[in-house]
N, C-alpha and C positions, 0 to 999 in steps of 0.2 A: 629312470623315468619311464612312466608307463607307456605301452606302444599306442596309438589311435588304433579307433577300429573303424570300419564299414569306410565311407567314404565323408566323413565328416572336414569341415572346410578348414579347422585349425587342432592341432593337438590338446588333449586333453592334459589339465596339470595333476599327476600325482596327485593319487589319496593319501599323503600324509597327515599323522598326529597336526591338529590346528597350531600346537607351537611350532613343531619341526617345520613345518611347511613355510611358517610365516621368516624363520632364518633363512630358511634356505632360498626364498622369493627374494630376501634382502641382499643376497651375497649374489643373488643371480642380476641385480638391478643396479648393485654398482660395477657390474659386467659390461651391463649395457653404456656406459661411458665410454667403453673404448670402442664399440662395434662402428664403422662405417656406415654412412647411411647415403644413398643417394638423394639428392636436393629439388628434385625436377618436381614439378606438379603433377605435370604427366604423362604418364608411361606410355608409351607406343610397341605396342608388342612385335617379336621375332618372332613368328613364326616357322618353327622346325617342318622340312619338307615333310618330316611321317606323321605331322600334325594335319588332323581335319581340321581345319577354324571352322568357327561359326559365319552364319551370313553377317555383311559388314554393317556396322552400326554406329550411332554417333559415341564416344567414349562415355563409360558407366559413372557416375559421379557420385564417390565415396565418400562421406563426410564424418571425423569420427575426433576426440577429445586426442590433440596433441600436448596433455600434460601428464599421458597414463603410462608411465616404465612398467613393462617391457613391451608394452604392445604399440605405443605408439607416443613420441615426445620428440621432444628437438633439444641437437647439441648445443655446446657453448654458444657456435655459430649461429644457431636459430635452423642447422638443417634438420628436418626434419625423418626420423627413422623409426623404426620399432621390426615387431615379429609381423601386427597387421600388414605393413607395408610392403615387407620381403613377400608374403603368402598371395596378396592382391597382383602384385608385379609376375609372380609367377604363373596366377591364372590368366592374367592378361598375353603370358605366351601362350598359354595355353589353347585360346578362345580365338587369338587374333582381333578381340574389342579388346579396344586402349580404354585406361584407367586413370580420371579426373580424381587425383587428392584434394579434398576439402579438408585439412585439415587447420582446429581453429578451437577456440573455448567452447567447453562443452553446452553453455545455453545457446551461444550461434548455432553450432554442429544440429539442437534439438528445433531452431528455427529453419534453418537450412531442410530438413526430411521433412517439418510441418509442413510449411509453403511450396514444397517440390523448386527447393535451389540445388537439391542432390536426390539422388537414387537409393542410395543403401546407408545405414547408419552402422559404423563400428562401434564393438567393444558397450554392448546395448544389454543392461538387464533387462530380466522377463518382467511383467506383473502382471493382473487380471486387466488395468484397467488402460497401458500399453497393447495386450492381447486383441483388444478392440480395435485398435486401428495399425497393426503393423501385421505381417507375418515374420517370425522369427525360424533361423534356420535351427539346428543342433547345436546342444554349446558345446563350447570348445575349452573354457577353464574356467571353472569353479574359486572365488572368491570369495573371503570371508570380511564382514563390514562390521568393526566393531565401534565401540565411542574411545576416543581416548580422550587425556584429562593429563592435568599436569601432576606433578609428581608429589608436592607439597598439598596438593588434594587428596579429600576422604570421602566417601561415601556417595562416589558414584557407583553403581552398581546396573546401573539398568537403562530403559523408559523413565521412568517413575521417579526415580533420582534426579532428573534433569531439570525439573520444574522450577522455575525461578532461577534462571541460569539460563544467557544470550548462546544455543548452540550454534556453533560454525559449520555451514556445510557449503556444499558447491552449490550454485547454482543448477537447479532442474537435475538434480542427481534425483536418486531413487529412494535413495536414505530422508534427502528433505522431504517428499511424500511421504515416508512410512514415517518420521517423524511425526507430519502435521497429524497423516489419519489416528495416530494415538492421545492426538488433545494437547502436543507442543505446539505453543505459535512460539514461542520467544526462538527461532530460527534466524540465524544471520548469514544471507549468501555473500561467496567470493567467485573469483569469474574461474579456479583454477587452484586443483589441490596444493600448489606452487603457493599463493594469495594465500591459503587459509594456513598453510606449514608457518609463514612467515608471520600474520598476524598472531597465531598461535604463540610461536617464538618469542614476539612482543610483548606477549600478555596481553594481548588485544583481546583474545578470548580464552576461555582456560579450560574450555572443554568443546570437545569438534567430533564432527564423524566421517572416517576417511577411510578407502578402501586398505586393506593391509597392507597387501605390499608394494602400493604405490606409498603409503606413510612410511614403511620402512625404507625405502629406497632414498627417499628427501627428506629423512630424520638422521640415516647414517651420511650423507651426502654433507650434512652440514653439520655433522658430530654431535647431536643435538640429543641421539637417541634414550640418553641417560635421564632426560629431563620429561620424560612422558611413563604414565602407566595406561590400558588397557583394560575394557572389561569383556566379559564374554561376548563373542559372536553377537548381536542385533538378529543376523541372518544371515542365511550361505548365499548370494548370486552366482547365478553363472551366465557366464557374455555368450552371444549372440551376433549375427548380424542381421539387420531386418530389414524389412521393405515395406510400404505403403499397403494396407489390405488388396486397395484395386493391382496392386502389379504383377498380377499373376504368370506373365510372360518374361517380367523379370526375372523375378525368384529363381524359376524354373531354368532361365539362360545363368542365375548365377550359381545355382545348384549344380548344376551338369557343369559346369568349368570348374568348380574345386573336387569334381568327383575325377575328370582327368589329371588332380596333382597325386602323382603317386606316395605312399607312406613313406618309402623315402626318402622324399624330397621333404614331404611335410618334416620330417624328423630330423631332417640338418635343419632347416632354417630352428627346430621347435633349442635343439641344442645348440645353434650360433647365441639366442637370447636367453636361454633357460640357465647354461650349461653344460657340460655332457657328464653321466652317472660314472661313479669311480667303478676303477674297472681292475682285475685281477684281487678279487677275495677269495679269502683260502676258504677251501672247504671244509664246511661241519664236518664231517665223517674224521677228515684227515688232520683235522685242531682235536678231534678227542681223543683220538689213537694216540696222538703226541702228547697230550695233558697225561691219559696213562702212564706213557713211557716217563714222562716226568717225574710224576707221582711214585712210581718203583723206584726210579733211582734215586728219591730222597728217601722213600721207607729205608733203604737199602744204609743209606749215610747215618739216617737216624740210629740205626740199631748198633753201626760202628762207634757213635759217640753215645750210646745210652749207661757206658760205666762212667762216662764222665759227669754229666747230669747227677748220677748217682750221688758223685759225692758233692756236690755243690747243690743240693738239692734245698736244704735248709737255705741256703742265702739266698737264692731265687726265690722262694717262697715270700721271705720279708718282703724280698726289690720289688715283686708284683703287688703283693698287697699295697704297699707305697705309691707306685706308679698307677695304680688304680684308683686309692683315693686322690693323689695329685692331678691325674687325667679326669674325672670326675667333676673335683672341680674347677679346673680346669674347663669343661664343659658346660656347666652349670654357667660359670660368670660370664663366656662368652655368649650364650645365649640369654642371658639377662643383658649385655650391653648390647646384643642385636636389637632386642624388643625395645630397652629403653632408648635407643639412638633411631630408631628406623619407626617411629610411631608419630604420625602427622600431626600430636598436640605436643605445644612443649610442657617438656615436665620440669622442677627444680626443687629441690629441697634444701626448708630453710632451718636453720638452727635458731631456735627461740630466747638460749644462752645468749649467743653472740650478735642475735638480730642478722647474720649474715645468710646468701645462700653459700652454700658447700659440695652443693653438686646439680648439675646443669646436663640435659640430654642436647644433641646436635641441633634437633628443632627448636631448642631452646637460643643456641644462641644466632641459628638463622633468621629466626624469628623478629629478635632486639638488635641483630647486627652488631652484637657483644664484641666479635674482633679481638683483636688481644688482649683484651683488659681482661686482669681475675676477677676470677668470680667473688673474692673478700672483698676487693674494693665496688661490688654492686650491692646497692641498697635498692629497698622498694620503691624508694622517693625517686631514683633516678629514671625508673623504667616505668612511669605514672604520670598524666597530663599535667599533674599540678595544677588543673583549674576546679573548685569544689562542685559536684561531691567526690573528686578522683584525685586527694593531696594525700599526702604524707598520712598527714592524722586519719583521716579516712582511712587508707590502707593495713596501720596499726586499730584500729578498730575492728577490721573484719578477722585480724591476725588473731586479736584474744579474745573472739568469737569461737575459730576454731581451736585455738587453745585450751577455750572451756569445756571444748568437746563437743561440739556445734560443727556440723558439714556444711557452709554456706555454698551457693550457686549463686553467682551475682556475674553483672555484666559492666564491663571495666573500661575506662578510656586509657589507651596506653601510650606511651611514648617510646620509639626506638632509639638507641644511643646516637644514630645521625640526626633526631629533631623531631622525626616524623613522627602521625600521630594515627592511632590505627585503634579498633573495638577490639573485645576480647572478651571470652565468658571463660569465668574465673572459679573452679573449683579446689579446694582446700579439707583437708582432711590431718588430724593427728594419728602419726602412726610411729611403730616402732623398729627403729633401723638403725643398724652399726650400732646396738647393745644400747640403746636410748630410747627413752619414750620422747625425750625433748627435738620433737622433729614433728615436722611440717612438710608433707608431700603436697603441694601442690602443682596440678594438670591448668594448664590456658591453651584454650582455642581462639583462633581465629575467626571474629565474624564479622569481619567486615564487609565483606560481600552481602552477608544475609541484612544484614544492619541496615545496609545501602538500600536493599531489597525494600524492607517493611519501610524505609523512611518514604521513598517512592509511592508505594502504596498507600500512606498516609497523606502525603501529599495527594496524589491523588485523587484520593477519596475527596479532598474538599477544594481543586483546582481544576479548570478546563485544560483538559491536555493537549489543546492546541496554541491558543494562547499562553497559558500558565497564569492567567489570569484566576481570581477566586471563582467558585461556582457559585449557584444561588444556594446551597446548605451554608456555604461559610459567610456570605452576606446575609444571611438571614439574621448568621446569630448575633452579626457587630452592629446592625441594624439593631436592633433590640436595645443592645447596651448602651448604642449612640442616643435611643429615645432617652433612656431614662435615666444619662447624665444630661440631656437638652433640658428635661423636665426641671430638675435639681439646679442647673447654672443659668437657666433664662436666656437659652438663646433658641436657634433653631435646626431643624435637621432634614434637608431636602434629600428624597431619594427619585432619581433622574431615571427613567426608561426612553432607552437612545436604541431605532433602528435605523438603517442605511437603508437608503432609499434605492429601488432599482438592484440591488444586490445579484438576486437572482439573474439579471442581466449578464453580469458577469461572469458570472459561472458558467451560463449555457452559452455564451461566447467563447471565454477564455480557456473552459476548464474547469474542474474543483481543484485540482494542482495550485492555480490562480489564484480562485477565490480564497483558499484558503492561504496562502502566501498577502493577502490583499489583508484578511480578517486580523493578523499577527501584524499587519501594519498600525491599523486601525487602533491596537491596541494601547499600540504604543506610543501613539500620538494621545491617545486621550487619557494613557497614565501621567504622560509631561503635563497636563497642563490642572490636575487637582495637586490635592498637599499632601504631605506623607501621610497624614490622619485621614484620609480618606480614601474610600476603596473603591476599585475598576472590577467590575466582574464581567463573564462573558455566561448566561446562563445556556446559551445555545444559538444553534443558526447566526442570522446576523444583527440577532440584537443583544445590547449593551446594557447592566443595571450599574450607574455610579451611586456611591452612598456618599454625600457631602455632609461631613458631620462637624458640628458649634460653628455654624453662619449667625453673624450678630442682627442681618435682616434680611430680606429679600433681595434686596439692590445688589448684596454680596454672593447670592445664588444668580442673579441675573447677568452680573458680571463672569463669572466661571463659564455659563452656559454660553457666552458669547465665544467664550477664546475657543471651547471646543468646536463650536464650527468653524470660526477662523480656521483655527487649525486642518479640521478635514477640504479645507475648501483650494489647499494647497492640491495638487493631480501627484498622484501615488505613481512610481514604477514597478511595473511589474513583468517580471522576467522579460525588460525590454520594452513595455506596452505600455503609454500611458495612458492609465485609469483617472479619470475622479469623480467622486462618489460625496450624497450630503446627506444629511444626518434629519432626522425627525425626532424632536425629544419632547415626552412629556414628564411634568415636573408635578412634585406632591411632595405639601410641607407636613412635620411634626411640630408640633401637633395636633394641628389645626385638621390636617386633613388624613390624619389618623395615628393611632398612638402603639400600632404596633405593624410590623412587618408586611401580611396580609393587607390591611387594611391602605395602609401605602401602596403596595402592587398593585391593586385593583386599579388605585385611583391613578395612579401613575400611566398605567395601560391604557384609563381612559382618553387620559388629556394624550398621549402618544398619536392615537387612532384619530385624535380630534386633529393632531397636529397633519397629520400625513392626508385628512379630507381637506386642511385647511392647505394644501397644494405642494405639501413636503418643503424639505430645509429649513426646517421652521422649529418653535418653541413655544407648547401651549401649558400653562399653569392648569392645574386642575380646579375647576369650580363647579357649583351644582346645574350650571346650565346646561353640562354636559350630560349630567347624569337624564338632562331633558330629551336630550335631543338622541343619548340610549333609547328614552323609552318611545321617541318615534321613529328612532329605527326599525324596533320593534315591531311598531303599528303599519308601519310601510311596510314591512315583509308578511305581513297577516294581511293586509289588502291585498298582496299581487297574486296571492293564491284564488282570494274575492274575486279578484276584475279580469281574470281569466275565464272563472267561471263564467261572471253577467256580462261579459260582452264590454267592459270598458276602454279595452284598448281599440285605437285605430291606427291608419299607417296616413302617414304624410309624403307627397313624390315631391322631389328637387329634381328639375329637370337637367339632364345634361346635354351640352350643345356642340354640334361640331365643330370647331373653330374655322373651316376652311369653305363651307357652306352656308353657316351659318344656322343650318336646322334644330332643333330639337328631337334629338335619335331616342333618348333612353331616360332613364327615370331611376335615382336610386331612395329605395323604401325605407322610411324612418319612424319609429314605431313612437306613437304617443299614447298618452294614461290620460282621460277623461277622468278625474274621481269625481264621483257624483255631492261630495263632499268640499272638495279644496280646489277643484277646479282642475284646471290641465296643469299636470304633474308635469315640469321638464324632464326630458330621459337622463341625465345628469344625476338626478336626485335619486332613480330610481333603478337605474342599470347597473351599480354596483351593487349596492345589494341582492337583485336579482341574481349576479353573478356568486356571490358568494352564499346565498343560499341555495342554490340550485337551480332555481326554478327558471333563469334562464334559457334551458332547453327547453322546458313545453312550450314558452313564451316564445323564442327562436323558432319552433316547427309551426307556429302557429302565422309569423311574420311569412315564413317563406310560403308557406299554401296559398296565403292573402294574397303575397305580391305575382305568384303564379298566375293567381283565378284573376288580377286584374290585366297580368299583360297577353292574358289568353282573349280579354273581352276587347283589348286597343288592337289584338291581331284580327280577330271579328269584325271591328269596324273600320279594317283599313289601314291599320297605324302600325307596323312593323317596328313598336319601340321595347326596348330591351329593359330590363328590371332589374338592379342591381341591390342585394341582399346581401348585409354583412354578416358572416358566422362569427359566436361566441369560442373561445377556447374551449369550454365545456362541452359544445355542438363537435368541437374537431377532433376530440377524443373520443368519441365515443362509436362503438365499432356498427352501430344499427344507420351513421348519418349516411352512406350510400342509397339507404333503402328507405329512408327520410326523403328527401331527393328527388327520386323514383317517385314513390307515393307524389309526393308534389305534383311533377310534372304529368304523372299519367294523372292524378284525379282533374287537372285543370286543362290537360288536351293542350298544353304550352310546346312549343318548340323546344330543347332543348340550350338550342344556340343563341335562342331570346333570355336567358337568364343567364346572370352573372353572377358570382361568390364570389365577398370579397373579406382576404385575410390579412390579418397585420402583422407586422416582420416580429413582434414577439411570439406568436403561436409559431412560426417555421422554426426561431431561432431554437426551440424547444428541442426540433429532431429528430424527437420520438419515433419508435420503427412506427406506432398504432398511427399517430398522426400521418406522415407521409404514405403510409399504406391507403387511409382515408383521403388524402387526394389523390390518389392518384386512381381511387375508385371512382371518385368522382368524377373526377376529368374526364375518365374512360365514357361516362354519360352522352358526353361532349357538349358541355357547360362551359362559360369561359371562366378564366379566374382574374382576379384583382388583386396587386398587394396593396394595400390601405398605407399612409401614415407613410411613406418608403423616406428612407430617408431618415427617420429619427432614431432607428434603433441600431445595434452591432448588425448593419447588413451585410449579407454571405450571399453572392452574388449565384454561388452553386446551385442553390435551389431553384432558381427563375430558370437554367437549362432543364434539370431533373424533371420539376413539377410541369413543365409544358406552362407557365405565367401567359396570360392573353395579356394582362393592362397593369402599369406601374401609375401607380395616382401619388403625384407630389404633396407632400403634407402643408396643410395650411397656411405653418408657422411661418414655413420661406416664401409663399402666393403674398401673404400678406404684407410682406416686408418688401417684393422685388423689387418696386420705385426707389425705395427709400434705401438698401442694404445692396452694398455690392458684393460682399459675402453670400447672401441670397439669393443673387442674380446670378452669380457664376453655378450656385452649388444646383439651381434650377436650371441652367441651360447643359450642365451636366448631366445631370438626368434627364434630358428629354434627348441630348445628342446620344448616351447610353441607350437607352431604348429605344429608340432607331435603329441602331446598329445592330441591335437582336431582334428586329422585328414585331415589336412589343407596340402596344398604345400607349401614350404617356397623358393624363388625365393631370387638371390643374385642380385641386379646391380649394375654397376660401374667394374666388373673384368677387370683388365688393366695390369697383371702379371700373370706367371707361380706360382708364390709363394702361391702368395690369392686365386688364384684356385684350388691350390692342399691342404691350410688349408680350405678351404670352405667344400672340399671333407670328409677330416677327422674327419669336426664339421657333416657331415652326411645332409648337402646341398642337396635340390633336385634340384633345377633347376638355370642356371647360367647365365648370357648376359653382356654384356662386348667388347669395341675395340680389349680386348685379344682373346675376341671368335668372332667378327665381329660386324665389324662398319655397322652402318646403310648405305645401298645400293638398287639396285636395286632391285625386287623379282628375277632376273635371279640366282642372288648371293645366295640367300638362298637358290633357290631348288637345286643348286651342291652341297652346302655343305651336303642340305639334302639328295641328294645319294650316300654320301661316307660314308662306315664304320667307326666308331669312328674316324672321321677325328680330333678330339683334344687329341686323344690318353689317355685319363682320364681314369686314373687306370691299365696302360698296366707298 
């Protein structure tokens, strides 16, 4: 073994030949079985009196993969030992800092150095894109990281070869990187080269990538090694230990303590795990001199029996000629039964005389699991599915194809002698062997794997791969053929567009982990409840196409569509959480309302959109009213561009009052449409479209300036009331709303703390970094904020700390029910005792009674708005009431 040089921190391993090396790492790794190891986590070092230590420090915390022989694993017992370990314990005398082992699965060890739960990473290849964030020391042993593959495999050879094949690698190894960056994803991690030897074993996977001589060490370990082959090196690594870029004073204290382990010492512990190199070879010089001496004293013998030879020279003459053709061939047949027994397809050849095979290679009968039966008593018919096109007669078919003298390549269902049933591409060729042309060499491979491959991909191509439900290509085409048997039998053929309402919710509450565990639910409720003849697709996101094909009338499509929301109306679990979610379906008959594919979708899509305006969980048929009330969608979204321009909108204030005063303090702005045309547009009619056309943000910038310029003119005249302004989603993403804002306040000379923003728990639930970056610019203004609506959505109580929340405003639904709902009345005096407790304002709307204003009062309400306390109107309106004394009389 070669010596170290300079002051590097572990020995370096021999430049040997890549095979020699890889034996000799294997024979050094079932060594390590018997090496003692100490157990402790952590060392506390001795320091020798003629030792300088370092100044005293907290122990260095080393984190490194305990499944790597020789550097670092644990025995039967679980104690943990290697070479790292011995060389770290010995700097730790060195330094006088004690030494924290982390050792653990190599993806923790790579979480452990991310996060700083340790210091230093062992046993750590290089790469460019690790270079980045570690400093690594000198390595210290060069390893080579090939692919291996099971033994009954052919034609791996590289990268490239792996394609279409689940590779096994460790987790957060180096190899799964160089892997991915070469265009493999079909990657499958295990926590620990241990995990992947084992599932390998299984045939869990059949091709893995592992370091050499940690494969060899847990291949010989478990006698296994006979059953893997190897392809070239991938790449050579060499380990390292490293540190964080920032740990500069690290490094350097741990560089300077393996530079006090003298060579030495490095070189027992390198041969306690290595081995130690054999030792007393005789010298070249003094093996030639001897070979000489040799050599003379046979010339020397020679030349005493050279009369002898003489006369026995004729019958040696024949004996070798003999023994040469005999050794010859001799040679010949055993290298024909190496290539024919050791070649990964099985071969057999059959006699056309007897119909029988006559001779069979090894793969051949591992293959069929032949066992001891002769090969006379095997026929074609036995080792053949037997279900057509793959029987008997079939198989004498393709026989006196190549009989004729035809080389078929065909692809064959097979049967093994235990039952089993397995693919195979079957080549077949007449040749001439053992002095006959009546022979049949036939080669079968194995493809079942690749079979399994393309059938995957086929499916695929026309299934959601999350559901496994059909996609819209493959209901497109049964859609088609369901028309125009509907046409032909006189009945009829609904195609159903089903999305889930609120979905999104879910998601950005739960997770996509969730959602999509929720969507596979979904699925499968609403395959239970159609017929086999009819089809469930998932074309995307979260909506649904059913194809309901020969309904005898509509009653019997109206009937289906009931059970499916029955069915969804059951609450889903999900990992633990119950969900539930209802359905918006719109429905489109053939042939009525179209007689081919397209023309269905459309309509289907429409009456959906009608169903989900018409207040969701519902089910709208498709008629041409809708196609009416498209074309004044339309017209309403071409006005709002209009009434922008000429001035048509105004704002309306609802005043808010304080419940404990009774005052009118503040005013929130509600944006109305004058159309010069239809009169005053409700915002209902017109604020979703706005929203999904866009144009809510000019319309949004153009609310908040208004409501600025008026509560800058009520601070003018006296009236210190505050103006509360709801943001769109659109408004909260968008990176210019601080400076929106701004603009506002400075064009109108407003207070800051006179304006309120108020948002609803579906824009926070979002999360967005842009979103919460946008409030908290804003807030920084020192504007107050509102959550709107609290209460109705998945609320995350997190963001009211974060965002700095001024006011929780209860949603109507529970204001209006308190009288009457004691569900209502608890979940309201919860949120108002909630928001007390964080310092927050708790706001009531919807008051529309004397009653729920005066229970609002006694749950200790601050702030109240309501048609009882004034409908939204003019600003005229609010500033009277704001100069009369408790004009609600609250509390008198």
């Amino acid at each position: 073994m070669s010596k170290p040089t300079g002051h590097r921190p572990f020995p370096v391993l021999p430049r040997l030949r890549p095979g020699l090396r890889r034996a000799v790492l294997a024979l050094c790794a079932l060594a390590v079985l018997a090496a003692p190891a100490d157990a402790a986590d952590v060392v506390t070092p001795e320091v020798p009196a003629t030792a300088a230590p370092m100044a005293a420090r907290p122990p260095v915390r080393v984190t490194m993969d305990d499944n790597y022989p020789p550097f670092s694993f644990r025995d039967a017992h679980g104690t943990h030992m290697g070479l790292v370990r011995d060389l770290w314990k010995l700097w730790s005398q060195r330094t006088g800092v004690p030494v924290e082992f982390l050792a653990t699965d190599w993806a923790l060890a790579r979480n452990l150095i991310e996060t700083g739960g340790a210091d230093v990473i062992e046993t750590f290849f290089r790469s460019p894109a690790r270079d980045r964030v570690y400093s690594f020391s000198e390595p210290y042993a060069t390893i080579d990281v090939p692919i291996w593959f099971n033994a009954d495999l052919g034609g791996i050879t590289g990268p490239d070869s792996l394609r279409g094949y689940n590779v096994g690698v460790k987790e957060r190894d180096l190899c799964a990187d160089w892997l991915a960056d070469r265009g493999l994803t079909g990657l499958r991690n295990f926590p620990s080269y241990e995990a992947l030897l084992d599932a390998a074993a299984a045939r869990d996977v059949v091709v893995f990538c592992m370091d050499d001589q940690a494969a060899r060490y847990f291949m010989t370990k478990r006698g296994i090694q006979d059953r893997f082959r190897y392809t070239d090196p991938l790449y050579t690594g060499k380990l390292h230990w490293a540190v964080r870029k920032e740990e500069t004073a690290l490094l350097a204290l741990v560089a300077d303590g393996f530079a006090r382990v003298t060579p030495d010492e490095r070189r027992a512990i390198e041969e306690r795990w290595y081995g130690r190199r054999i030792s007393g070879v005789v010298d070249s010089n003094l093996l030639s001199r001897l070979v000489k001496i040799l050599l003379g004293a046979l010339a020397l013998g020679a030349m005493a029996l050279v009369w002898a030879a003489m006369l026995r020279r004729q019958v040696a003459a024949k004996t070798e000629r003999l023994s040469e053709a005999m050794a010859a061939l001799s040679i010949g047949e055993e290298r024909f039964r190496t290539i024919f027994d050791n070649v990964n397809d099985a071969i057999f050849i059959h006699d056309l005389d007897t119909a029988t095979i006559i001779h069979a290679n090894r793969r051949m009968h591992e293959m069929y699991r032949i066992g001891d039966l002769p090969l006379a008593a095997l026929d074609i018919g036995m080792i053949s599915s037997g279900v057509p096109p793959y029987t008997m007669e079939d198989a004498v078919a393709w026989v006196r194809r190549a009989a004729a003298g035809e080389t078929p390549l065909f692809e064959w269902h097979a049967r093994r002698l235990d039952g089993s049933l397995f693919w195979v591409e079957v080549n077949i060729r007449r040749a001439l062997l053992e002095g006959s042309d009546r022979r049949l060499l036939v080669v079968v491979r194995d493809i079942t794997e690749r079979r399994a491959t393309q059938e995957r991909m086929d499916f695929l191509a026309q299934h959601d791969p999350l559901t496994l439900l059909p996609n819209r290509l493959l209901v497109r085409d049964r859609a088609d053929q369901a028309v125009a048997h509907a046409e032909r039998d006189g009945v009829i053929v609904a195609l159903l567009v089903c999305d889930l309402d609120q979905f999104k919710t879910v998601n950005d509450s739960l997770g996509h982990a969730a959602g999509d565990a929720l969507l596979r639910a979904v699925a499968g409720r609403l395959t239970a409840c159609v017929c086999d003849t009819d089809t469930v697709s998932r074309p995307g996101g979260d909506e649904f196409i059913l194809l309901l094909s020969g309904r005898p009338d509509t009653d019997a499509v109206v009937e289906t569509v009931a059970s499916l929301h029955e069915a969804l109306a059951e609450p889903f679990d999900v990992d633990g959480t119950e969900v539930t979610v209802t359905l918006s379906t719109g429905i489109a008959l053939a042939p009525a309302d179209g007689r081919d594919f397209a023309a269905l979708m459309k309509n289907a899509d429409t009456a959906m959109h009608h169903a989900k305006a018409s207040g969701r969980n519902t089910h709208r048929f498709f008629a041409e009213a809708m196609n009416a009330e498209a074309v004044a969608h339309l017209s309403i979204r071409g006005g709002l561009r209009r009434a922008l321009e000429r001035g048509e909108f105004l704002i309306h204030y609802q005043p808010q009052v304080n419940l404990d005063s009774g005052m009118v303090f503040g005013a929130e702005a509600l944006i109305r449409w004058n159309h010069p045309e239809r009169g005053m547009i409700p915002p209902g009619a017109f604020i979703p479209i706005a929203e999904d056309s866009g144009l809510i943000v000019p319309i949004g910038d153009w609310v908040l300036r208004e409501a600025c310029r008026q509560a800058a003119q009520w601070q003018a005249a006296g009236l210190p009331l505050t103006v509360a302004v709801n943001l769109s989603a659109r408004q909260l993403q968008r990176p210019d709303l601080a400076r929106t804002v701004t603009d506002a306040l400075t064009d109108s000379g407003l207070d800051p703390l006179f304006l309120e923003l108020e948002l609803t728990e579906s824009m926070l639930i979002q999360n967005t970094d842009a979103v919460l970056e946008n409030i908290r610019r804003v807030k920084a203004l020192g504007v107050q904020l509102s959550i709107d609506d609290f209460g109705t959505g998945y609320s995350n109580l997190s963001y009211i700390g974060r965002l700095a929340v001024d006011k929780l405003k209860i949603d109507r639904s529970f204001i209006m029910d308190l009288c009457r709902n004691h569900d209502s009345a608890r979940i309201t005096a919860a949120v108002i005792q909630m928001a007390h407790s964080l310092n927050l304002t708790a706001v009531a709307e919807g008051v529309e009674d004397a009653e729920t204003l005066e229970q609002l009062r006694q749950l200790r309400c601050d702030v109240a708005q309501g048609y009882f306390l004034g409908r939204p109107g003019p600003a005229e309106a609010v500033e009277r009431a704001a100069r009369q004394a408790n004009p609600f009389h609250i509390g008198a």
